[in-house]
C-alpha positions as semicolon CSV with decimal commas, in nm:
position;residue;x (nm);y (nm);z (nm)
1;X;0,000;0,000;0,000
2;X;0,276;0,223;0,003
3;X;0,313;0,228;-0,333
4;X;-0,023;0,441;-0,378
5;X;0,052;0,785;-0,239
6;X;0,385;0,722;-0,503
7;X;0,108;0,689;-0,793
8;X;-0,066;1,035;-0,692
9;X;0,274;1,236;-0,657
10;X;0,426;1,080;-0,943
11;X;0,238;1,306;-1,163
12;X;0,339;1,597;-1,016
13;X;0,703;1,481;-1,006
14;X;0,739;1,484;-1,340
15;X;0,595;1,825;-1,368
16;X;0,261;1,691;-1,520
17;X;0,045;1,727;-1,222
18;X;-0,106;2,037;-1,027
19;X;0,099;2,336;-1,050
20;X;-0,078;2,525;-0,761
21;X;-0,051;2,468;-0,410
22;X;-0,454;2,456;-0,434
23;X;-0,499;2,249;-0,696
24;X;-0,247;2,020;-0,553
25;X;-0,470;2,020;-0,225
26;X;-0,798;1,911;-0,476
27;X;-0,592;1,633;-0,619
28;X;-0,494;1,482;-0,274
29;X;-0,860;1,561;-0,129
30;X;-0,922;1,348;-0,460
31;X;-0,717;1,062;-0,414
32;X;-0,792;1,052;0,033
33;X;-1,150;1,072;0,068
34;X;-1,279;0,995;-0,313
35;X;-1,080;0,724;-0,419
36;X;-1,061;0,625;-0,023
37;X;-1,401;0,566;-0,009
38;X;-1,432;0,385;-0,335
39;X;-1,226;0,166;-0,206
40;X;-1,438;0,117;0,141
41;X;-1,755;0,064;-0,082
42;X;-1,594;-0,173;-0,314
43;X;-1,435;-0,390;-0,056
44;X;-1,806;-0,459;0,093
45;X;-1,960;-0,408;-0,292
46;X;-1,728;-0,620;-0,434
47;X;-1,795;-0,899;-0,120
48;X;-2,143;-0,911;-0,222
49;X;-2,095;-0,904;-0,634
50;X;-1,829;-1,193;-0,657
51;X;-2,077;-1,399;-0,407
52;X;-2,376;-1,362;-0,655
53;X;-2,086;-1,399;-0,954
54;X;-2,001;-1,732;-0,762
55;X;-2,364;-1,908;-0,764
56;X;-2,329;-1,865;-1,183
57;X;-2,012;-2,133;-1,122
58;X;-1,866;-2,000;-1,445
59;X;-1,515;-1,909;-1,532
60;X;-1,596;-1,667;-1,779
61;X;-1,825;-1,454;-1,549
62;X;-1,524;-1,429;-1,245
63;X;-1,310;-1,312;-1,556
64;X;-1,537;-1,099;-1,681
65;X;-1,646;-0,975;-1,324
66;X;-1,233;-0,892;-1,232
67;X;-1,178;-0,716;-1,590
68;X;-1,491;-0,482;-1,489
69;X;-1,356;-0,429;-1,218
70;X;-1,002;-0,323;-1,314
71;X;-1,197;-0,122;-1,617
72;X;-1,421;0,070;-1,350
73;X;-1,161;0,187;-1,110
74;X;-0,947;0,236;-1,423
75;X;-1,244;0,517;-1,531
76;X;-1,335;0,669;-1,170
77;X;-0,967;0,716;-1,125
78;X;-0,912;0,861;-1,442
79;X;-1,254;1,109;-1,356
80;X;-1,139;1,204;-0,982
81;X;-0,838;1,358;-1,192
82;X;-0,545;1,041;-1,093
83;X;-0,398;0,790;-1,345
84;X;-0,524;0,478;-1,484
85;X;-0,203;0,321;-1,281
86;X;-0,328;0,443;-0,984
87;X;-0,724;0,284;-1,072
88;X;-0,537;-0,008;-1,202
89;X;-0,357;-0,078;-0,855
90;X;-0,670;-0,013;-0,657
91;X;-0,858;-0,288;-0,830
92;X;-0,561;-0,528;-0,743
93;X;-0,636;-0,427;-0,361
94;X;-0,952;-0,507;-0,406
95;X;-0,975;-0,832;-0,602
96;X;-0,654;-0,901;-0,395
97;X;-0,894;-0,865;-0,070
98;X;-1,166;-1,068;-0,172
99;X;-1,230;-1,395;-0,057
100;X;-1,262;-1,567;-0,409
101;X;-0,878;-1,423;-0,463
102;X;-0,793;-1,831;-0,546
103;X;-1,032;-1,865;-0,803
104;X;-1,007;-1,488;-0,974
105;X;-0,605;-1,549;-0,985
106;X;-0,691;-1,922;-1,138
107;X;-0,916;-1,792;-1,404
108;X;-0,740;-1,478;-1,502
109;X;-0,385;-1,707;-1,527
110;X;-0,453;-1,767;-1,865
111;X;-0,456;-1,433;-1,961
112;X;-0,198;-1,334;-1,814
113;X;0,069;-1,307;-2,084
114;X;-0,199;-1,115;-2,296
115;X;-0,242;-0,819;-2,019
116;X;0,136;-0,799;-1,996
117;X;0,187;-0,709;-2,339
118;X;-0,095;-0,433;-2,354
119;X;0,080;-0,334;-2,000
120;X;0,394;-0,347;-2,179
121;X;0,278;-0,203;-2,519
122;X;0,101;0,089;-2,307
123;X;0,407;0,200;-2,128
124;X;0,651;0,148;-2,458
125;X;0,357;0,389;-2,629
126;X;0,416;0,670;-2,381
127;X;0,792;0,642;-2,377
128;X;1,005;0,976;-2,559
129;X;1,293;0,876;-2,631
130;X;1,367;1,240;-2,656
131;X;1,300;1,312;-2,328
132;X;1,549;0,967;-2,280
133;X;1,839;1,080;-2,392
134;X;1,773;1,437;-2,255
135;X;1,767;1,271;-1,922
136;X;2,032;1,004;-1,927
137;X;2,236;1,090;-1,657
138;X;1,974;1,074;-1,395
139;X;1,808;0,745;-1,572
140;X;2,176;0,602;-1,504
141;X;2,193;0,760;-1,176
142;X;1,812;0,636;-1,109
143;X;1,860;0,279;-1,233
144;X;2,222;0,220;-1,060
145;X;2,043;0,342;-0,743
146;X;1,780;0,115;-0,739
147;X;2,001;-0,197;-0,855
């Protein structure tokens, strides 16, 4: 979990985010109570759809059911104004949370390699490789520091 105040200041890190002192306030008023109480309803929302989802005993529906889910907190983190990353992350806290967590990892195994590469192919896509070799030195600096 500490990886998700990381996905809101990212952003702003990279000089893409607020660039006011109040709209930086918004954003985190955002990402506390809006995207903190998604994630309070979802936990007991989410409880209540996978139980239903499990009475169908079908694979496809828990698959379908997990992509919505990733898909929806995807979209209301991309409309409270924080990236898809940080929707994308909060769906794995919740499906990671749930009791059927077994049989959602079991059914979705199969796709994994598939939702690599459009992870993959996403990040590659928003890669400048100007900004790349503008930057080398601290990419070098970054990546030696972290190895």
């Amino acid at each position: 979990l500490a990886v998700a105040p990381l996905l809101v200041l990212l952003p702003i890190l990279a000089g893409s985010g607020p660039q006011t002192l109040a709209e930086f306030g918004i954003l985190i008023s955002k990402a506390v109570f809006g995207f903190g109480g998604v994630l309070i309803a979802g936990r007991y929302a989410l409880a209540k759809v996978f139980d239903y989802v499990a009475e169908a005993k079908s694979t496809e529906t828990f698959v379908a059911a997990a992509l919505l889910v990733v898909i929806g907190m995807g979209q209301t983190a991309d409309h409270l104004g924080l990236s898809g990353s940080t929707g994308a992350f909060a769906a794995g806290v919740l499906l990671a949370g749930n009791r059927f967590r077994p049989q959602i990892q079991a059914d979705i195994k199969p796709f994994e390699g598939i939702l690599l590469g459009i992870f993959f192919l996403t990040a590659g896509a928003e890669l400048d490789p100007v900004v790349v070799l503008r930057e080398w030195p601290t990419l070098l600096t970054g990546i030696f520091a972290f190895l």
